[in-house]
N, C-alpha and C positions, 0 to 999 in steps of 0.2 A: 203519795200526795195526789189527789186527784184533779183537780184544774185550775188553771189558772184564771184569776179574776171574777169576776161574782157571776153570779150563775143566771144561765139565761130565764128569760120574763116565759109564763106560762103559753101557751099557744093562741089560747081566747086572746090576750091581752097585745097580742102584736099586733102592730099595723100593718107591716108588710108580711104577704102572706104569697112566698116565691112558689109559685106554680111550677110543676116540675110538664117538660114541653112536650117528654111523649107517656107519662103516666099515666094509667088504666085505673078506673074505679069500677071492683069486683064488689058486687052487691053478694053478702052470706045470706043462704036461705034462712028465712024464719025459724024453719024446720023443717029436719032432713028430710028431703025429697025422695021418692021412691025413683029417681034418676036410674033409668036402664044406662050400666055400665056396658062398652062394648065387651064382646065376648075375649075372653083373654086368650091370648096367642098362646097357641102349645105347639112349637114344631117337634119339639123331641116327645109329645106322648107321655108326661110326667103325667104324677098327680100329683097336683099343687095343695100345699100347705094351705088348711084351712087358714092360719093370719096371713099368707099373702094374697088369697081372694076377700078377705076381711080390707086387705091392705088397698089392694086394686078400687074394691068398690066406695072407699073412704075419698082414694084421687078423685076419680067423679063425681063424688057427689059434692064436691070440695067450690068453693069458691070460682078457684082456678081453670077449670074445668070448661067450663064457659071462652076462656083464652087458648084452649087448644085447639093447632089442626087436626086436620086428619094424620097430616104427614109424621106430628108428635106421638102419633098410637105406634107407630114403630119403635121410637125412642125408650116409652113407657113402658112397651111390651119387655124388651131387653132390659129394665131395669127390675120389673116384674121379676123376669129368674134368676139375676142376680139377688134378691133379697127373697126371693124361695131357696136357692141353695143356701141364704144367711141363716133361713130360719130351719133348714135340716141339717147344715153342722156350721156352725157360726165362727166366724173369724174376724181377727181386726184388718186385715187384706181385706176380705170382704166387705166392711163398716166402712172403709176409707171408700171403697169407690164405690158404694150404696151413699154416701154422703155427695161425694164429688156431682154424682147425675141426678140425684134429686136437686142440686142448684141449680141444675139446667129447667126443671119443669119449676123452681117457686114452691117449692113443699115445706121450704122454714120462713119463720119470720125475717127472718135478715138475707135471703133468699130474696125472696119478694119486695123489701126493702130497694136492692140491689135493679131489681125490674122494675123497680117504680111502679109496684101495683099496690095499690092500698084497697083493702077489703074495709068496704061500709060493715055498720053493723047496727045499723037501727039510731033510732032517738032514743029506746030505753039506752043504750048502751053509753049515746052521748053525753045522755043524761049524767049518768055516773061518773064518768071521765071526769066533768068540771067540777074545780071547786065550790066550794058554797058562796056565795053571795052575802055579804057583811051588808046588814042594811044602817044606812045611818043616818040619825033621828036627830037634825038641830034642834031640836028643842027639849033632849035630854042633856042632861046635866054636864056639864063638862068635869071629867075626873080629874084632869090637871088641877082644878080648883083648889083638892087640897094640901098641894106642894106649898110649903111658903120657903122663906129665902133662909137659908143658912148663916148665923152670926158668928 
């Protein structure tokens, strides 16, 4: 069963529109930025998996990216080799806390949700979002006209 009571009014259509008190509005570039990623931590001397340098430069050039400190390049560094060791012998140990510390940085949608960061994404995009607009024309016909009364 999925909920209870009729379903809420579209977003355009409410009046009250509760502002969340400390949410961030992340603007997505138009189009990916050639964003110099910092250089990626290597204390142990590895060579990183090409998708986890694919992985690193996707964090930066990301919305989010913009909402990091400096102090976060630590954080992301050490998630860096955890999802390099996932991508050189892969584990669900490894998936659970590749997932766990990506909620720290905002890397999923419900991540981010949770941060109250809402990433814009243009007027095309708004565009599309909303429903279409029923235009209506008093002076076309009314279709009730031809119910009549049941005997």
């Amino acid at each position: 069963m999925a909920g209870r009571g009729p379903a809420p009014k579209p977003a355009h259509l409410r009046q009250r529109k509760n502002k969340k008190a400390g949410a961030a509005q992340l603007t997505a570039p138009e189009e990916p930025k050639k964003i110099k990623a910092p250089t990626l931590p290597n204390p142990d001397k590895r060579k990183f998996h090409r998708l986890t340098r694919a992985w690193w430069r996707r964090v930066w050039q990301s919305p989010m990216a913009g909402e990091y400190l400096p102090t976060d390049v630590d954080g992301l560094a050490r998630l860096a080799l955890l999802v390099d060791d996932y991508y050189n012998e892969p584990s669900t140990k490894l998936a659970a806390e590749i997932r766990l510390q990506e909620a720290r940085f905002g890397l999923s949608p419900v991540d981010r949700s949770r941060l109250q960061w809402e990433v814009q994404k243009g007027e095309e995009a708004e565009r599309k979002r909303r429903p279409p607009q029923v235009q209506y024309e008093p002076s076309a016909k009314d279709p009730r006209g031809v119910l009549g009364e049941v005997k």
